[in-house]
Each structure stands twice: as C-alpha cells, then as structure tokens.
C-alpha positions as CSV (number, residue, x, y, z in Angstrom):
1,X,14.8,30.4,11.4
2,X,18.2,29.4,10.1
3,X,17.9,27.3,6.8
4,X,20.5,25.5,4.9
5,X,21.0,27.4,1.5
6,X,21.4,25.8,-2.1
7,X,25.3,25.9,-1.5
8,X,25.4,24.4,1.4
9,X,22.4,21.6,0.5
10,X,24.3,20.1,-2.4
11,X,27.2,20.2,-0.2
12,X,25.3,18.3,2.4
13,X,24.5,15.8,-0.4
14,X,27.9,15.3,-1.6
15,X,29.8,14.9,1.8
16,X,26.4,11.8,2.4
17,X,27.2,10.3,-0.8
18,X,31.0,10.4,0.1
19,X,30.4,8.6,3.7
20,X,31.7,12.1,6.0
21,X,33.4,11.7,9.2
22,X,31.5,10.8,12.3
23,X,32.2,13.7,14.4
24,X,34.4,13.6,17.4
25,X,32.5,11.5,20.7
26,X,31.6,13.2,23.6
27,X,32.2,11.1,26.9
28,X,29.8,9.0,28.0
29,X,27.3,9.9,30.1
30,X,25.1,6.9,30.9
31,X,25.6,3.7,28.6
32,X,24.1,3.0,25.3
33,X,21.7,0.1,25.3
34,X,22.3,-2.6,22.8
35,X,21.0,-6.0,22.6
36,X,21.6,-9.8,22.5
37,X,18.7,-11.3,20.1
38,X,15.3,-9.8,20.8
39,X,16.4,-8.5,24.5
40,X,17.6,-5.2,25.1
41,X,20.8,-4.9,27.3
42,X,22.6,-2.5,28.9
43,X,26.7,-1.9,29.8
44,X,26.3,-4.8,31.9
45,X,24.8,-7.2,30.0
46,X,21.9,-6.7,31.8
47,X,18.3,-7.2,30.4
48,X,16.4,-3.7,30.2
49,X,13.0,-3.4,29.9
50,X,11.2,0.0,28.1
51,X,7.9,0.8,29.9
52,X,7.4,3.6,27.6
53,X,5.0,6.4,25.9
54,X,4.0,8.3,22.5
55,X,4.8,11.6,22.6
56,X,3.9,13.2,19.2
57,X,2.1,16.7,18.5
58,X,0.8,17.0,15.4
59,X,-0.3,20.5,16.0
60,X,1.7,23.3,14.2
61,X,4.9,23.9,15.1
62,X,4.8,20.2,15.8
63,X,7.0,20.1,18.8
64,X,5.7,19.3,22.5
65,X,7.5,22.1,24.0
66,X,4.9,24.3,22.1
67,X,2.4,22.2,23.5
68,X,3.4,22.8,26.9
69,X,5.3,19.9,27.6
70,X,8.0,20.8,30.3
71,X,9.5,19.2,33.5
72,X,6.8,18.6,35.5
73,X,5.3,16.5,33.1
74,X,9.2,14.8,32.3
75,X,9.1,14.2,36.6
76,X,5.4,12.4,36.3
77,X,6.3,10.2,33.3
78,X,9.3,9.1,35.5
79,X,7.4,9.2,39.0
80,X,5.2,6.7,36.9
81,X,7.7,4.0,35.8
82,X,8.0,5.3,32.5
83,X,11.6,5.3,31.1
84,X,10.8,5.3,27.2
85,X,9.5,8.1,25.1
86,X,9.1,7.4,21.6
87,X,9.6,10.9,20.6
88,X,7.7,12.0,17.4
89,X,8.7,14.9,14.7
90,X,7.1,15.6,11.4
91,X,9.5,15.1,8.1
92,X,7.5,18.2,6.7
93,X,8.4,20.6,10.0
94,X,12.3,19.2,9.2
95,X,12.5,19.9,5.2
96,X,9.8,22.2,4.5
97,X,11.6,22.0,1.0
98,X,13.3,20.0,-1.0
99,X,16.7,19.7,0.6
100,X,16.1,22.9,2.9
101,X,16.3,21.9,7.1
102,X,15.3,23.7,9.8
103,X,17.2,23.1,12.4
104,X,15.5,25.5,14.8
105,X,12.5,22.9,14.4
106,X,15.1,19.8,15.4
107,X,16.5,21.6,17.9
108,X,13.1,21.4,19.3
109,X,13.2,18.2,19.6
110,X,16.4,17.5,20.9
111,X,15.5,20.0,23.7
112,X,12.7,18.0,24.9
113,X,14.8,14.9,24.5
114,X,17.5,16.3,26.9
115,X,14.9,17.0,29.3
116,X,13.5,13.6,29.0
117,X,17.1,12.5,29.7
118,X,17.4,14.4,32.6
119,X,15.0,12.0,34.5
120,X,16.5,8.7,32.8
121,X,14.0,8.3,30.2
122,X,15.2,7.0,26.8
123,X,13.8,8.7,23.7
124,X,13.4,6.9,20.4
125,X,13.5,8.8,17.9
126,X,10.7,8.7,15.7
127,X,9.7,9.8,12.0
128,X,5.8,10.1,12.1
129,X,3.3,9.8,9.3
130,X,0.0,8.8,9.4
131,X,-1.7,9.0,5.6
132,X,1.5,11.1,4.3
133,X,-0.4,15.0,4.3
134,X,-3.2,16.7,4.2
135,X,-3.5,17.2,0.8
136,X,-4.2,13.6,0.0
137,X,-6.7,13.2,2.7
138,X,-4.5,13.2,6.2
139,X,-5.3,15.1,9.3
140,X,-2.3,16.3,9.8
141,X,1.1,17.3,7.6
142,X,3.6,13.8,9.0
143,X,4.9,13.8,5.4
144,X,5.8,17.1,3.4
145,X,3.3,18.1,0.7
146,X,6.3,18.5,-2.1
147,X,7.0,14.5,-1.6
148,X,3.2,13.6,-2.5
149,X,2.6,12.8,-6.4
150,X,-1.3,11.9,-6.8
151,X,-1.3,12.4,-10.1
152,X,-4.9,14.5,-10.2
153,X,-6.2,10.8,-8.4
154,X,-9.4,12.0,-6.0
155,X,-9.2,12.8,-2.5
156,X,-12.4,11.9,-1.1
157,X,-14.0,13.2,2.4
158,X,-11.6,11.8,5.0
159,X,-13.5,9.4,7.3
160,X,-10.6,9.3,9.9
161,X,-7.6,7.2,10.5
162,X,-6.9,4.8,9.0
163,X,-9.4,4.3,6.8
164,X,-8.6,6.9,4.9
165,X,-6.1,4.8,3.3
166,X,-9.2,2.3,1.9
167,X,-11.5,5.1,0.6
168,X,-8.7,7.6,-0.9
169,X,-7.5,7.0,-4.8
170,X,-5.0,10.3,-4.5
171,X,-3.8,8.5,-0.9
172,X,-2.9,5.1,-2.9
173,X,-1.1,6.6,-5.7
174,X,0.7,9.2,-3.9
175,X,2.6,5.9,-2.0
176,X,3.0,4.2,-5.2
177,X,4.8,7.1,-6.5
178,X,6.8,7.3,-3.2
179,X,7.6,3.5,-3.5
180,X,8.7,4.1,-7.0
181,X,11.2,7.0,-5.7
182,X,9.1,9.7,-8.0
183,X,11.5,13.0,-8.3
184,X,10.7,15.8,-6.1
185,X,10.7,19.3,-7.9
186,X,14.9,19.1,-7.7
187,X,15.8,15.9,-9.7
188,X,16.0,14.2,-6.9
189,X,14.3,11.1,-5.7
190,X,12.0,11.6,-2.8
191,X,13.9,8.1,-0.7
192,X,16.4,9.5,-1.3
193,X,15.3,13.1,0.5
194,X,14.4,10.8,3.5
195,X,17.4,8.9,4.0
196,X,19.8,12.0,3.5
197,X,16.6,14.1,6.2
198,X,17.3,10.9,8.3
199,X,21.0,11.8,7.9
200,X,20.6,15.2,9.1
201,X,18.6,15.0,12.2
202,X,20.4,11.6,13.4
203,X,23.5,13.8,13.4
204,X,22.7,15.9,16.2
205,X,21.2,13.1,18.4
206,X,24.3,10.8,17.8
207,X,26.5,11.9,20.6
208,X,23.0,12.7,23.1
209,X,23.0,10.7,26.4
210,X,19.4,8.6,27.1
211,X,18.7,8.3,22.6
212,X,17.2,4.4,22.3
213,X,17.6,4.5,18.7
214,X,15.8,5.9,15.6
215,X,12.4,4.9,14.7
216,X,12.4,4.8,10.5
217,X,9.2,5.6,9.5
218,X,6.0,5.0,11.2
219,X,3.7,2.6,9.4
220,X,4.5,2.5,6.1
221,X,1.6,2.1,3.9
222,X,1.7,-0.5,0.7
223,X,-0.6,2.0,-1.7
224,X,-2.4,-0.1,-4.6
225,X,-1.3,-3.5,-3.5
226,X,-2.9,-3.6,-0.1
227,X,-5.3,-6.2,-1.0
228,X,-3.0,-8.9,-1.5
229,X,-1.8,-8.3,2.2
230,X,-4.9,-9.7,3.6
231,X,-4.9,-12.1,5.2
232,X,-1.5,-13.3,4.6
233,X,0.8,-10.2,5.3
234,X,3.2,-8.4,2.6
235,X,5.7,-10.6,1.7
236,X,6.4,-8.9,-1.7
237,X,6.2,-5.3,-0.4
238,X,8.1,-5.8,2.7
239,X,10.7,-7.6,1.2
240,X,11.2,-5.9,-2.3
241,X,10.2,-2.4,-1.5
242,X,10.3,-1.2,2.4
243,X,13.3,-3.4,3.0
244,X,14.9,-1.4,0.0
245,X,13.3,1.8,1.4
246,X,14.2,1.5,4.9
247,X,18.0,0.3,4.0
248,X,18.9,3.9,2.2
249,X,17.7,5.6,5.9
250,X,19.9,2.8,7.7
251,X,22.9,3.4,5.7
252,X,22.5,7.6,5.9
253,X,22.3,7.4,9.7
254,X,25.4,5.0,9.8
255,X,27.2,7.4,7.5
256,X,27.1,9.9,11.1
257,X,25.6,7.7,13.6
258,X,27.5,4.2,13.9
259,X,26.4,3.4,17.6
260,X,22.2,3.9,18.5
261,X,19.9,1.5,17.7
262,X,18.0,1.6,13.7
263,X,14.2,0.4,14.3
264,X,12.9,-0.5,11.0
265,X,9.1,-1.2,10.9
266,X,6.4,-3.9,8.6
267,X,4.0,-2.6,7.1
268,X,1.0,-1.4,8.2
269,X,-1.2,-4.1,8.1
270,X,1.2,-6.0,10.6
271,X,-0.7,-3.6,12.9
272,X,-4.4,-5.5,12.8
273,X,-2.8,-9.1,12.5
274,X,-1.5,-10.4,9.2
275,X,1.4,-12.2,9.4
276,X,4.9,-10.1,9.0
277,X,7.4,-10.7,6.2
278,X,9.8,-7.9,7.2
279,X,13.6,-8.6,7.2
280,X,16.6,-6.8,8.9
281,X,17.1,-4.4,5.8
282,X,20.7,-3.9,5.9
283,X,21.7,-7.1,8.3
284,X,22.8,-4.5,10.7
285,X,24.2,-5.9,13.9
286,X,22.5,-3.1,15.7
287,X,19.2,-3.2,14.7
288,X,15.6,-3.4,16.0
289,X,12.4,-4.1,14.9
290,X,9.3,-1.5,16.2
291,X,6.1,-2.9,15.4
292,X,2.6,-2.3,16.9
293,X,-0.6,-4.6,18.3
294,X,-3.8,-3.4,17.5
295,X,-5.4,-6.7,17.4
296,X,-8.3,-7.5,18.5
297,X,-9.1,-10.3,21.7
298,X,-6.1,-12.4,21.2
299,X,-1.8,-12.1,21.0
300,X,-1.2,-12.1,17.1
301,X,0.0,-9.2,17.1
302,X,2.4,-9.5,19.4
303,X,3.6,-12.5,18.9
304,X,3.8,-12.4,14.9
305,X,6.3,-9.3,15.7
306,X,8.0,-11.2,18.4
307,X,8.5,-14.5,16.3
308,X,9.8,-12.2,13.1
309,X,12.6,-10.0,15.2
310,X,14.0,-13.4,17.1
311,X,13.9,-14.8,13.4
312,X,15.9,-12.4,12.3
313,X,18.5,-11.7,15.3
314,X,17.1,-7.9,16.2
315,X,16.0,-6.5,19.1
316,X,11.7,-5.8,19.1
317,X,9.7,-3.1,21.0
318,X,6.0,-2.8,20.8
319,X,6.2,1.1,20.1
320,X,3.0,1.1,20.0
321,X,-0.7,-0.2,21.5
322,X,-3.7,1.0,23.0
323,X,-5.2,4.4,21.4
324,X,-8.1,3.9,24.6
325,X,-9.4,4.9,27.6
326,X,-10.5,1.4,28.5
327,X,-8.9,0.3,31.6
328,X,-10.1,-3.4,31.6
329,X,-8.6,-3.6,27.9
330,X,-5.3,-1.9,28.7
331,X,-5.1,-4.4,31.7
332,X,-5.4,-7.2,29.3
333,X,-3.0,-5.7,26.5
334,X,-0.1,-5.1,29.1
335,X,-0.2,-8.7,30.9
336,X,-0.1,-10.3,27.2
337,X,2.9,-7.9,27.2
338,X,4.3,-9.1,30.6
339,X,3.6,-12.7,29.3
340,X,5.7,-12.8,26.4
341,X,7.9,-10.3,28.3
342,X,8.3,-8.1,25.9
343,X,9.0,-3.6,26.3
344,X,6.0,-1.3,24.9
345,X,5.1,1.9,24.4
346,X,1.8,3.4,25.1
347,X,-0.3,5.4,22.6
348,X,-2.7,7.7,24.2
349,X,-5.9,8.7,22.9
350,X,-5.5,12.4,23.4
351,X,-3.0,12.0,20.8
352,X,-5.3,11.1,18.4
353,X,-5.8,13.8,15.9
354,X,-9.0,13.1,13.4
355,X,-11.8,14.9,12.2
356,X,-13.6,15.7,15.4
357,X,-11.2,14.8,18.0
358,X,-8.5,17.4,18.5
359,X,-5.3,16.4,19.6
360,X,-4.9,17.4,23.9
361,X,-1.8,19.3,25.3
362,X,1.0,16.0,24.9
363,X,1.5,16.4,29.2
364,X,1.9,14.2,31.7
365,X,-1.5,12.7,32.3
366,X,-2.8,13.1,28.9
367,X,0.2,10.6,27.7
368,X,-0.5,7.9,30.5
369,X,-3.1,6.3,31.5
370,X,-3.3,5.1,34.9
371,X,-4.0,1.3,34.0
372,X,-0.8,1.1,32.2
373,X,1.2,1.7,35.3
374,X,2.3,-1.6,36.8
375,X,5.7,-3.9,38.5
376,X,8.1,-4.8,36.4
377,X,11.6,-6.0,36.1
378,X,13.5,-2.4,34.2
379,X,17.2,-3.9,35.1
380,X,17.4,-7.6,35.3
381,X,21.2,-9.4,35.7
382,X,20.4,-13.0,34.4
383,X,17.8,-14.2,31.6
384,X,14.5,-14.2,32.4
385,X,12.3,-16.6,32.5
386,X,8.9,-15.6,33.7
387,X,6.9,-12.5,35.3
388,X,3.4,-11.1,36.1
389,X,1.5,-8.4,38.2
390,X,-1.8,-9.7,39.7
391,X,-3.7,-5.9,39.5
392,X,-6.8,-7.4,41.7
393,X,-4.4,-8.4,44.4
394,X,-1.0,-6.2,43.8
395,X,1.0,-9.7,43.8
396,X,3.9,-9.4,41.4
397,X,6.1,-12.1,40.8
398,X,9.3,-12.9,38.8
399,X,11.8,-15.7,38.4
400,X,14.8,-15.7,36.2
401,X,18.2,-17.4,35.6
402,X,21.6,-15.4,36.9
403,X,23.1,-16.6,33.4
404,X,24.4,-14.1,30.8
405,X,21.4,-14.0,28.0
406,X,25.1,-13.4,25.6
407,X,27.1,-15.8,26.5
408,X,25.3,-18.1,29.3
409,X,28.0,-17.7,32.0
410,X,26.8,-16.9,35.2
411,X,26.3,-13.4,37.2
412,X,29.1,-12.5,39.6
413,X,27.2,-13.0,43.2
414,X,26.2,-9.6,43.5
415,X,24.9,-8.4,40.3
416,X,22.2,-6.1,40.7
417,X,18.3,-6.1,39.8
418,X,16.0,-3.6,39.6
419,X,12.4,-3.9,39.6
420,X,9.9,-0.6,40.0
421,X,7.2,-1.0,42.1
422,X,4.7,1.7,41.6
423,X,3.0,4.2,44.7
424,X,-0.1,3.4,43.4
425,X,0.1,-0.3,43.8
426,X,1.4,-0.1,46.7
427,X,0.5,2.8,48.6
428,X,1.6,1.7,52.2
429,X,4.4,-0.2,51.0
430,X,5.4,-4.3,50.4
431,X,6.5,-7.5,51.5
432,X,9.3,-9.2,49.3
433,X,9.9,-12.8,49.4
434,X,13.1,-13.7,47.5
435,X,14.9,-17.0,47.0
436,X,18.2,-16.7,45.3
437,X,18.9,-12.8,46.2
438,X,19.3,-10.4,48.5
439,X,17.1,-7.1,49.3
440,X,19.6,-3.9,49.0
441,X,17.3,-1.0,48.8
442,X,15.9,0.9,51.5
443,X,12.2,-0.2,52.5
444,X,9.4,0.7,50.3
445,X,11.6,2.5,47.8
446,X,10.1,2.6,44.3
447,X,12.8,0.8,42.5
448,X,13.4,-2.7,44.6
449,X,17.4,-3.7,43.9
450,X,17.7,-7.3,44.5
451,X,21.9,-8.4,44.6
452,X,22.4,-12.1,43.3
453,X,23.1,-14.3,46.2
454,X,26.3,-16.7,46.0
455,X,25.8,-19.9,44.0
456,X,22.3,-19.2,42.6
457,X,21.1,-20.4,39.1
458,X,17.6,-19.0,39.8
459,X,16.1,-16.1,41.2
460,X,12.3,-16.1,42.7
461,X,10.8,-13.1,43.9
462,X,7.2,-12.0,44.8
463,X,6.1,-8.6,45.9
464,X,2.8,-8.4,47.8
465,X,1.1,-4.9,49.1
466,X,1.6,-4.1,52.4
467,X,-1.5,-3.9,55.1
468,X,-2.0,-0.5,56.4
C-alpha cells in the first residue's frame, strides 16, 4: 500500500502553498459540462439534465469495487436512464494520517469511475461524512479519527442518523473544534489537511473523461450553534465559517484542477427545510451548489436550494433525496423535481448504514429503485420551459424554446434533443407527437432525438405508450 513519506508530504505541502503546475491535458474524450446560471450545459450549449444515484460504501475498505460493484451493475444503471453517480470515498480511507495518502485507496475510486464512464455516466466526486467518526458517536469512519477533538465531551448511545448530532456533547464539540481549524497532532490545522487531501485526490480525476465535478463535503454540521438555525437557516455559520471552510478546498483543487465543476454545500439543516444562507465561497465562475430535500409534504426544499444557486449565479443539483422504499413518495419527490426541472440524485436505502440496518452490496438494484425511473429531457438544444411524466398513463410531455439559455440566439434548424424514454414505461413502444421538430431516431429506441425544424421558436412534444 504505497504511502507518501514525511519527505515527500511536506513537499506535497509546499509545492500547494506555491500554486504547482497543472499537469499537461490529455485530449478530450467526451466534453466537460459547464453551466449558464443554474442549468447545466454541455459543448453545445445544450441543457443537460443528471438523472443520477448515491454510490457510497461505508463498509471497510470503503470502495464499491470491494462491494461487488462491477459492469453489470455500471450497464443496469445506464440501461435505467441513470447518467449521474455521485461517487462517495471516505477522507479517513484517503489520509489515514496526518498528511499520509493512500493512493491505492483513490485509485479505487477512480477505477470505478472509469467504469462508470465507460457507459456515459458522470461521476461527482464526493467527500462523505455523516457524524465525522465513530469515535464521537458515527456509524461509520466518513471523517478520520485524528481530525476529531472532543475534548473528553460524552459520547452517548448513538440513536442513528442524524440524531446523533442532537443527543451527542463529544459530536458538538468535535465540529466546533473543526470549525475553529484545531491542530492535528502535526501543527497543522485540520482545514487545512482537507483542502490540501482535496488537492490530492482532485489531481488524479482532473484530466478523467465523464468527472461532473467535486462534491466538498457532505452536510456539514454547525456543532454548538445549531439551535439558532431553526427555523430560520444559518446565516452566520454559512456565511462566516463553511463559506471560509469550503473556499480553502476550492482554491486547493484550482491549484491542479482549473476546469470540473466545485459543488459547495449549506448546512445540514438546509436538508429538513430552513431557509439557506450559503454563498458561492470563492465567486468561482465554475461553480455549483449540491444541496438535498428531505422535507416533508411540500417543495421547500427544493426550491429554497433552487432560489439560493440562481441567486448566486451557480449551477444546483439535488445530490440527494429519498433514503425510502416508498414508491408513492418517490413518485411525488421526482415530479416536484420534474416541476421545477431541476437534475437529482437518488439516495437508496440499502445505503443506509445505522445501528441495525447494515449497509447492502452498492449494485445495481440496490442503488435504484424502480419508481425513480421515468422520461426525461437528458440533452435539450433550446431553454426549457416545461415538462412532466403522467406514471398512471405513461404520457410524457415537454415544450421548450430553440433559444440559447447563454446568449438567447436561436438553435441552427437541426440542433439535436435527446429525451430517454424508459423500457419499462413503454414496453411495446410509443407514439410521438411533435410540433416544431423532427423525429431522427429509429422507432422505439430508448433515447428519442428530436432535430429542430426550420423557423421554430417552440418545440412541443408528447410521448404516449404504445398499445400492444
């Protein structure tokens, strides 16, 4: 297991601090996505939309290779419209020790991402945690035990995630210490361990085909002050401490990475409804904001996120929703999604890992659940305006501009859509009715390519199931 030694780590911090050369690009493969505002857009302009999963083990060695993640399961995720993983590692599994990478363990991860690119699926990189380690109450090590400063504070019984972080003193202080860059064992700051660890494994996915961007730390927690962030959101915290905090792990990455994507995430409590405060950190051009809906019967969540990143100029992805089995809920969460037309990412239950409920093998099926998979517009050349999928009657149905969302000017005549249209809602095929463009794909393939017809400000399509 090849790890950096003490030479070569204060190198490594040096050559960060002095801003090294990116290294040489490697030709283009398939083109990076960007975005214009809150949209996501491809080489062409085009609008792309993420239909997308969680994929993140939190079993030792915390890689979903060892969990028998392989290409079968890469060929169902694809066969089912999914073209977004948001792939998960663990900071612990990267720097076991201060300073100390194991780039075996990354290596790991960029395998499974090249396989994930293989079928066309974009990974998003993703720096999990959920309740730091398990030595101050988590069910799993997201966050390396040598960053976590509880300062003899209790661990109580953990009662699961995430209330864990209500009932937990040593959980609270061991964030307020990490918000308050405490020294790890070295001298050094633990921020500034995770921007130069962020460094480090953006390196070797800067130059990768199919990489969305980098996810920058899954919910961040606000320790002691949570109170004061219900019901009225973190404006304090995310403003003055995880902007701060997220902007030394923008500026590492940009130091070797210049071109992905940099997600930056609110806080936690963002995730159950309270308002969010959380500003581009650096004012990065190419940034994004990943934030999560977990509310409860109505669209606050998404629509508080949504409202924040076109406030701010960045592009927004749900990255994550769901955590149930419920097929009538998951119907509802993803036509709010297609309502405010926005790209998600699906979090399984089997992924859960609590006291009592081991995490399942991360493959195919156990990442996706069948009510998730549904129409929608992946490649779109115009701005849209409107779409929805009918699940009781298969009736899917979009209409959108041919205008640039950038600069307004019109599609050339031509310019091709793509919509996927799943087996399993239409198992013996479709009908299209279109005003404003042309059919170009075969009959009943899954991905319907719709060319812009001459002269058209609006395009109107609906798909209905075929008869048998």
């Amino acid at each position: 297991m090849p790890l950096r030694s003490s030479a070569a780590r204060c190198l490594g911090l040096v050559m960060l601090m002095l801003g090294p050369a990116l290294p040489a690009a490697a030709a283009p493969t398939v083109p990076e996505l960007g975005h214009v505002g809150r949209w996501l857009t491809d080489d062409q302009g085009r609008i792309v939309t993420l239909h997308g999963v969680n994929m993140v083990y939190k079993k030792p060695p915390y890689f979903p290779a060892a969990g028998g993640f392989g290409e079968k399961d890469a060929q169902f995720l694809a066969d089912n419209g999914v073209n977004a993983v948001r792939l998960g590692f663990a900071w612990n599994a990267v720097e076991p020790q201060p300073g100390v990478y194991d780039d075996t363990y990354i290596e790991q991860i960029r395998t499974t991402q090249h396989l994930l690119a293989r079928y066309g699926i974009y990974s998003l990189v993703d720096s999990h945690q959920d309740a730091f380690n398990e030595s101050v109450g988590a069910s799993w090590s997201g966050f390396p035990a040598w960053a976590a400063f509880p300062d003899g504070f209790p661990v109580q019984p953990n009662p699961g995630f995430p209330l864990v972080y209500f009932t937990s003193p040593a959980q609270n202080q061991t964030w307020a210490n990490f918000w308050r860059d405490h020294a790890a064992s070295d001298g050094v700051g633990v921020q500034e361990h995770y921007a130069a660890m962020w460094a480090h494994v953006a390196r070797r996915f800067a130059d990768q085909p199919y990489v969305l961007g980098y996810d920058l730390i899954n919910e961040p927690w606000p320790g002691w002050d949570y109170p004061s962030c219900f019901p009225k959101g973190c404006p304090k915290f995310e403003t003055d401490v995880l902007a701060p905090f997220q902007a030394k792990a923008m500026n590492a990455i940009r130091q070797v990475d210049r071109e992905h994507l940099l997600f930056y995430e609110p806080s936690l409590t963002n995730d159950f409804g309270t308002p969010d405060w959380m500003p581009n950190p650096t004012g990065d051009p190419k940034a994004g904001m990943s934030y999560h809906d977990y509310c409860v019967g109505d669209d606050t969540c998404v629509t508080n996120g949504l409202d924040r990143a076109v406030a701010e100029g960045v592009a927004a992805v749900v990255t994550e929703f769901g955590a149930t089995t419920d097929a009538a809920r998951l119907t509802r969460l993803t036509d709010r999604f297609d309502a405010n037309m926005v790209s998600w990412m699906f979090w399984s239950e089997p992924q859960n890992q609590t006291p009592g409920h081991p995490q399942e093998p991360p493959t195919g099926p156990n990442l996706m659940n069948p009510a998730i998979v549904r129409p929608y517009p992946r490649a779109l050349a115009g701005t849209p305006q409107q779409w929805n999928y009918d699940s009781t009657t298969g009736t899917f149905t979009l209409r959108y501009s041919t205008r640039r969302v950038d600069s307004g000017q019109p599609f050339p005549a031509g310019a091709r859509t793509e919509v996927y249209l799943p087996l399993t809602g239409y198992p013996d095929g479709y009908q299209v009715e279109s005003q404003g463009a042309d059919v170009v794909s075969p009959p009943g393939a899954r991905v319907l390519q719709l060319a812009t017809s001459p002269g058209q400000d609006t395009v109107r399509v609906t798909v209905t199931p075929r008869s048998p």
